[in-house]
C-alpha positions in Angstrom: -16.1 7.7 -21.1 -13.6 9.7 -23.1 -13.5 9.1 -26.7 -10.1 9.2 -27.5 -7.2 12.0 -27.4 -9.4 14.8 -29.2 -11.4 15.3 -26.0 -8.5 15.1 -23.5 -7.0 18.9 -22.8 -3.8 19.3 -20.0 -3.5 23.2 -20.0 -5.0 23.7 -16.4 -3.6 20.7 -15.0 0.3 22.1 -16.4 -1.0 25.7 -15.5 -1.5 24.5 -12.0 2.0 22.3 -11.6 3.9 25.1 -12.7 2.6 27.2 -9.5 2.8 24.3 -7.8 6.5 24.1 -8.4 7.5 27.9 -7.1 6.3 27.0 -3.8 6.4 23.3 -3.1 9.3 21.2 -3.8 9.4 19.1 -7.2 5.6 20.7 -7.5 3.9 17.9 -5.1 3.6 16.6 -1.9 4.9 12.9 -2.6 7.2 12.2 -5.0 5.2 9.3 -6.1 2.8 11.8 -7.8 5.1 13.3 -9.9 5.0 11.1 -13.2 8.8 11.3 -13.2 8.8 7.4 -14.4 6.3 7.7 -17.2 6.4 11.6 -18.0 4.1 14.2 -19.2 2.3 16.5 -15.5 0.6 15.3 -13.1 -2.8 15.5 -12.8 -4.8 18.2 -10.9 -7.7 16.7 -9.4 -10.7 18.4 -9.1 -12.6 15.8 -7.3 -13.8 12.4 -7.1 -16.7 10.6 -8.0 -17.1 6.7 -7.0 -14.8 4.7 -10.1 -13.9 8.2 -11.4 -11.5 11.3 -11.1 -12.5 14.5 -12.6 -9.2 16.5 -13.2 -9.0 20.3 -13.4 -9.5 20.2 -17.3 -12.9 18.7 -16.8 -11.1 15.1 -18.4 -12.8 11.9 -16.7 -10.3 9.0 -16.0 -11.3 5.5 -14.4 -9.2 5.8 -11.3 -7.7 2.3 -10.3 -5.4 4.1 -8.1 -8.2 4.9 -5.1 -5.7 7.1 -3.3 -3.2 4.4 -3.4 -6.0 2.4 -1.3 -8.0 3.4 0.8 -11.2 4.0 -1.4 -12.4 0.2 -1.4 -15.6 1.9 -2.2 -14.3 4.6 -4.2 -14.6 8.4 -4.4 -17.2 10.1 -2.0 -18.9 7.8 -0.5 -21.8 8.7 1.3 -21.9 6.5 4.0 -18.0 7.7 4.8 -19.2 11.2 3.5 -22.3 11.3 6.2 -20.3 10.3 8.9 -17.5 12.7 8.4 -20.1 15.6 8.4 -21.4 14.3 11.3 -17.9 14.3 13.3 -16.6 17.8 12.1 -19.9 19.7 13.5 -18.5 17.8 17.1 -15.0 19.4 16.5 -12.3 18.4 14.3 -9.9 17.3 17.0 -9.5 17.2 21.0 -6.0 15.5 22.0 -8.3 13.4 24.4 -9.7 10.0 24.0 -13.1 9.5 22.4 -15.8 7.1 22.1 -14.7 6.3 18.3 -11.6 5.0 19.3 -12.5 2.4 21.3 -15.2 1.4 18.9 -12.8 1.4 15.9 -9.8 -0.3 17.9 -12.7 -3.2 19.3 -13.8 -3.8 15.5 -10.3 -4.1 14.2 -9.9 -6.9 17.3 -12.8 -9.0 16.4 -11.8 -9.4 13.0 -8.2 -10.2 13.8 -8.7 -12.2 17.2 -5.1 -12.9 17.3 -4.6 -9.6 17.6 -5.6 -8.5 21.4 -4.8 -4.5 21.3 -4.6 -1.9 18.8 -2.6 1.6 19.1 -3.9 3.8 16.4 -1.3 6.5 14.6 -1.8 9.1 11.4 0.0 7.2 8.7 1.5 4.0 7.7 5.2 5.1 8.2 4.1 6.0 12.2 2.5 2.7 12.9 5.3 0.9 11.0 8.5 3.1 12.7 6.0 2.3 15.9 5.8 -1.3 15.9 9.8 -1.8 15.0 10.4 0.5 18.3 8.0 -1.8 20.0 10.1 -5.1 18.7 13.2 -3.7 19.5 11.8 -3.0 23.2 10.1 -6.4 23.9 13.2 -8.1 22.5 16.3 -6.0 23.8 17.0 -6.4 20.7 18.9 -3.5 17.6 18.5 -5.6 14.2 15.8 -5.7 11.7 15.5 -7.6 8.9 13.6 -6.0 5.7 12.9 -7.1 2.5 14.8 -5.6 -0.7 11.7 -3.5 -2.6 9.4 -3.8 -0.1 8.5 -0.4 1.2 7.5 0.4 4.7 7.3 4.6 4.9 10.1 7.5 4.7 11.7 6.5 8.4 15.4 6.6 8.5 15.7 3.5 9.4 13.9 1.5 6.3 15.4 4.1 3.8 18.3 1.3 2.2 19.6 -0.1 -0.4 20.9 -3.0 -1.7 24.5 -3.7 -1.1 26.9 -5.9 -3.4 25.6 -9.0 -1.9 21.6 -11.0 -1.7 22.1 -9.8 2.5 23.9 -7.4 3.5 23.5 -4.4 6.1 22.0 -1.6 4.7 23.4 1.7 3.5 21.2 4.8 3.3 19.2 5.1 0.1 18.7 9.3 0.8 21.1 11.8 1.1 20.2 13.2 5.2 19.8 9.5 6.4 23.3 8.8 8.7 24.8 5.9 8.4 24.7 5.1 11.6 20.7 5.1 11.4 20.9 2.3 9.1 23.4 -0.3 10.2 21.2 -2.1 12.2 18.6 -3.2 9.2 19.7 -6.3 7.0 18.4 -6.7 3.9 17.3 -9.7 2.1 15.8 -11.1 -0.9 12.1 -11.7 -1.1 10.7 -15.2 -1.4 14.1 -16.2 -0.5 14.7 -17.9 2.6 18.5 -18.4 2.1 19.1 -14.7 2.2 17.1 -14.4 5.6 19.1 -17.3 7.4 22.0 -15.8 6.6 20.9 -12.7 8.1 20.1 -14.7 11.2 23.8 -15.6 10.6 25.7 -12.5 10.4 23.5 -11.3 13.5 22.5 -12.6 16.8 20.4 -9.4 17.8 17.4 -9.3 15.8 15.0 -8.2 16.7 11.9 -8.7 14.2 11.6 -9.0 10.6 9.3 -6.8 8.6 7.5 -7.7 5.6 4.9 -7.1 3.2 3.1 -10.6 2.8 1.7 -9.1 -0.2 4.0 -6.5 -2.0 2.9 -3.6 -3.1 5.8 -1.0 -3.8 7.6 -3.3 -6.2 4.5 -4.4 -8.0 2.0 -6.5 -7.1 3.9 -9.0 -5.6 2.5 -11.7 -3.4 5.0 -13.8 -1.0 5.0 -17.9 -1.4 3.0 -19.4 1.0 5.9 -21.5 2.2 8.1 -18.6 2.8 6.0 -17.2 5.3 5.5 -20.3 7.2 9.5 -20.4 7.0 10.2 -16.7 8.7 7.6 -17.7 11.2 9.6 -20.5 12.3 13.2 -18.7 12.1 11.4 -15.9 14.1 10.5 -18.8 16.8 13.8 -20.1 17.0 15.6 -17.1 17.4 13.0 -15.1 19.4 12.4 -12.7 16.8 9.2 -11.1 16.1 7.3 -11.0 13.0 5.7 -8.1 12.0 3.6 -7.9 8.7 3.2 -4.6 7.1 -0.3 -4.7 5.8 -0.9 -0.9 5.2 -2.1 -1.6 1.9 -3.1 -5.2 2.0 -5.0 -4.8 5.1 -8.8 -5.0 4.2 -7.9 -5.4 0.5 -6.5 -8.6 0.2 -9.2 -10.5 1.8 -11.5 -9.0 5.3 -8.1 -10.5 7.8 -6.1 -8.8 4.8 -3.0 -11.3 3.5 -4.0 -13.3 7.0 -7.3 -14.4 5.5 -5.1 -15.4 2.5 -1.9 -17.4 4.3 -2.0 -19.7 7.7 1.2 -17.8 8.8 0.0 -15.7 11.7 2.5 -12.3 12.7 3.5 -10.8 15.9 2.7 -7.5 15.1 0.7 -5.8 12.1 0.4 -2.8 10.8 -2.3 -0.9 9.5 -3.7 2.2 7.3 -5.2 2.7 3.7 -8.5 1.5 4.1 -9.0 1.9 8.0 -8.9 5.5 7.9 -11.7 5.2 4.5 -9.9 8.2 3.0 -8.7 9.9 6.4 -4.8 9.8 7.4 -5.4 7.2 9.5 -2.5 4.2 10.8 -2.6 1.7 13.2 -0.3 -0.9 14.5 -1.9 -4.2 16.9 -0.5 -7.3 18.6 -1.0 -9.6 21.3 -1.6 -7.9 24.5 1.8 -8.9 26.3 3.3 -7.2 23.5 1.5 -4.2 23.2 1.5 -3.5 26.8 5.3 -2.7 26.8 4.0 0.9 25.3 3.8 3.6 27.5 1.9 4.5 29.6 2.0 1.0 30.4 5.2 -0.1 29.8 8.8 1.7 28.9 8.3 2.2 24.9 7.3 5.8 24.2 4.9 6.2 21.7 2.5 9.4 20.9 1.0 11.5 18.5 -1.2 14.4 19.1 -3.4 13.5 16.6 -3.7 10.1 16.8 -7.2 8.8 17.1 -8.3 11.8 15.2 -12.4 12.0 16.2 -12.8 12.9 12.5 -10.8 9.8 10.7 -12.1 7.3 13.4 -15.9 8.5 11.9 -14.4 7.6 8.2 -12.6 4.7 9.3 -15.7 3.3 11.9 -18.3 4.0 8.8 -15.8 2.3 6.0 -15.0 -0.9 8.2 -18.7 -1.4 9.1 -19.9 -1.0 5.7 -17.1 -3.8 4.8 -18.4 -6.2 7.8 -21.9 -5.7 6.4 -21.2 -6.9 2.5 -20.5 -10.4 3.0 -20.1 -11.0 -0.2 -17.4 -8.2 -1.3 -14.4 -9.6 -1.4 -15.8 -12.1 -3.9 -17.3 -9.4 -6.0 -14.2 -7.2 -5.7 -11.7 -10.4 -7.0 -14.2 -11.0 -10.1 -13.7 -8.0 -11.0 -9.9 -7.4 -10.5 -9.2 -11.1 -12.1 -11.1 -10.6 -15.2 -9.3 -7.0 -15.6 -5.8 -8.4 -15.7 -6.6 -12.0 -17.3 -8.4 -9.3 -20.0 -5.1 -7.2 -20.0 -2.7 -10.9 -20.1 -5.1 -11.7 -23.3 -5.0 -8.4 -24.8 -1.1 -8.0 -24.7 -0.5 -11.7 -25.8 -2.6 -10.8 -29.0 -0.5 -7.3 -29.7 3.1 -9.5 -28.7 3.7 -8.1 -25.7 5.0 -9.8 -23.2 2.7 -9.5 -19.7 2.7 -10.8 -15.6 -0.5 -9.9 -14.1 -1.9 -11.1 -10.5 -4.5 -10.4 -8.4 -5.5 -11.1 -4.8 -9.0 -9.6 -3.3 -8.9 -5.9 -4.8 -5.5 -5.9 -5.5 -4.4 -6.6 -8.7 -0.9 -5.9 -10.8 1.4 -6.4 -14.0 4.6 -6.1 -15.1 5.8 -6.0 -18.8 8.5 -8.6 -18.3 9.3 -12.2 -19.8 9.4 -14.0 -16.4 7.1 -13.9 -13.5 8.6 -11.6 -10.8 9.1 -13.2 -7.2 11.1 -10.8 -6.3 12.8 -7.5 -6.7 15.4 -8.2 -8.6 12.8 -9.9 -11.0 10.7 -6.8 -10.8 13.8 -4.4 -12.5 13.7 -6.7 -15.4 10.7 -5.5 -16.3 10.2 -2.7 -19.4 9.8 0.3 -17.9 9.9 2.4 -21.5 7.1 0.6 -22.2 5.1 0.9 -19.1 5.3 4.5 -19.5 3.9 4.4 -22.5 1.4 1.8 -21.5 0.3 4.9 -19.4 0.2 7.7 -21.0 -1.7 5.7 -23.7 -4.6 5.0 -21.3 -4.5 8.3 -20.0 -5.4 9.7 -23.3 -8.3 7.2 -23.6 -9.5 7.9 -19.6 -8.0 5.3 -17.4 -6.0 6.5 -14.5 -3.4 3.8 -13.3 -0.1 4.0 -10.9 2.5 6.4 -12.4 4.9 3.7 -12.3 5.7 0.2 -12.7 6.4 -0.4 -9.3 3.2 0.0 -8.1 -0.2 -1.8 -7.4 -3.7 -1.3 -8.6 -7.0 -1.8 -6.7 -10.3 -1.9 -7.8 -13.2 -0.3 -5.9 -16.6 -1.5 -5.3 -17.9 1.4 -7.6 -16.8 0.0 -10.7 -18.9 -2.0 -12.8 -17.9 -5.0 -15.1 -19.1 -2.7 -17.9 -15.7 -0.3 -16.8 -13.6 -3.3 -16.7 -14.6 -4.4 -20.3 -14.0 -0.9 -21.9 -10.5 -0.4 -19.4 -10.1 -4.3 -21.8 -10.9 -2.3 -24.5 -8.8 0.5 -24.4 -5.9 -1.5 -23.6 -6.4 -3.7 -27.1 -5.9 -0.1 -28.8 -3.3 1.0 -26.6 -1.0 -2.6 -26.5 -1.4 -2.4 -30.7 0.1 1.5 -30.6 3.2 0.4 -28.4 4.1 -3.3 -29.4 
């Protein structure tokens, strides 16, 4: 572990971002890497090694980011890292079907039995733009209904804003994103079931409502229990279908993701993060009278020319099995992510700094605010000065968490209870420096 800010040097890491910037735009790929929110450069990674991230500089940092996921058991595994190897010597891609994919698809069913067919993509924002194609073609349906601060990819269509109003139709959030793209998605408020009939009201053509049963891209954010049983029944009154985006809570939250968590049961489900074990890997399943409206069966076009990927159906094949085979993880993997953030709730309360934390399965979040946040309006509330400063402070002493405060942490299988008492530690010294 790092001993404080002597030993932690930035000059590659800056070196590199500046390059970075001349030929790619903003200097990165996403612009969730770009520590915009809490400042200073982003990190260069050099590589990963299970709990940790070695960056450029040769500095060592805790990583509870895991690629935003899909590392439940962290860096370079070598189960994943075997099977990989093994794939690329066969060819790294065909644009026919393989063996893998029916395995993969077949695993995904018997752990979700409700769930009869699986079409696999190469991200989240595919299988999610996917499955609302596929709503809107079983239904006949235009209208979706999405969540304000839940995030479901870069698609036209789910890039909106908040109007005046708790519901309202959505206006584009980005500059290129017509108008026009966007008039068919409502918005409303999460845990709220008021905005969501109202939607219902305004609009007799929905066709599904889309949700993150456990928010991730406003903070950890879980939804009430009661609220999903209550979009389950608007959805069977109106003949809407429910999809649940579980990109990032699928195989984190619990095995069956926030299913194994909540009685509520979707229509559709979406998939990535950990499936693909560190490949770009998505997926999207349902019941089979709903999945068999995509071509070639049915009329809704879907493709991808990479999709099924022989090399990310070895990664996600080898990190699924390995998941199937420790019955106990998911019990390990919540010990470890409750006591981090009831040690970070305890460690803040003794500096006088006011803290939400959470945690569900490997998930885990916080939010420097007075209130618990239900919602994303309860989420902006939250300090984000002292968030960033949060960060960098645990930066300098080697702990790598989300560049922002909108954003969820996970825990990996690598990481010992002796890392979870020194992350305690270091967050003692850094909540005393910003209180």
């Amino acid at each position: 572990m790092n001993e404080g800010i002597v030993t932690m040097h930035y000059d590659k890491s800056i070196k590199a971002y500046e390059k970075a910037r001349n030929v790619i735009p903003g200097g990165v790929d996403s612009p969730v890497r770009a520590f915009k929110s809490v400042g200073g450069t982003p990190l260069f990674i050099k590589k990963g090694e299970g709990a940790y991230l070695i960056d450029v500089d040769g500095n060592r940092y805790v990583d509870y980011v895991q690629s935003w996921g899909p590392l439940i058991f962290g860096h370079a595994n070598k189960t994943i890292e075997k099977a990989v190897i093994k794939a690329v010597k066969k060819g790294l891609s065909f644009g026919a079907p393989t063996k893998a994919e029916t395995k993969l698809a077949t695993l995904i069913c018997s752990i979700f039995p409700d769930m009869d067919k699986v079409r696999f993509v190469s991200s989240g924002t595919e299988a999610v733009m996917s499955a609302i194609r596929l709503a809107r073609g079983f239904t006949g349906k235009d209208d979706i209904i999405k969540f304000e601060g839940c995030y479901h990819g870069h698609s036209d269509s789910l890039l909106v804003q908040a109007g005046s109003g708790a519901v309202t139709f959505g206006s584009p959030s980005s500059p290129g994103v017509p108008a026009d793209l966007t008039k068919h998605t409502l918005l409303a408020k999460y845990n709220d079931i008021k905005s969501v009939k109202k939607c219902f009201e305004n609009s007799k053509n929905i066709a599904c409502i889309i949700i993150e049963p456990i928010a991730g891209n406003m903070g950890f954010v879980p939804a009430d229990p009661k609220f999903l049983e209550e979009l389950r029944a608007l959805c069977d009154k109106h003949g809407t279908l429910l999809i649940f985006d579980e990109v990032m809570s699928g195989f984190r939250a619990s095995l069956k993701g926030a299913q194994g968590i909540y009685q509520t049961l979707p229509d559709l489900v979406t998939f990535g993060k950990v499936i693909g074990g560190g490949m770009p890997v998505g997926a999207f399943a349902g019941r089979a009278e709903v999945m068999d409206k995509l071509s070639p069966d049915g009329p809704v076009y879907q493709a991808g020319t990479l999709s099924g990927n022989p090399v990310a159906m070895a990664a996600g094949l080898a990190s699924l099995e390995q998941i199937v085979d420790e019955s106990d993880l998911y019990v390990r993997l919540e010990k470890k992510a409750k006591k981090l953030v009831d040690g970070l709730k305890e460690a803040a309360k003794e500096a006088g700094i006011p803290l939400q934390v959470g945690a569900i399965g490997s998930m885990f979040g916080f939010f420097f605010n007075e209130k618990p946040v239900k919602n994303f309006d309860d989420a902006l509330k939250s300090d984000t000065t002292r968030f960033a400063a949060f960060h960098q402070g645990m930066l300098r002493e080697g702990f790598y968490f989300a560049c922002s405060q909108f954003e969820t942490g996970f825990i990996c299988d690598a990481m010992s209870d002796e890392i979870i008492e020194e992350t305690i530690e270091a967050a003692q010294k850094v909540f005393k420096e910003i209180a």
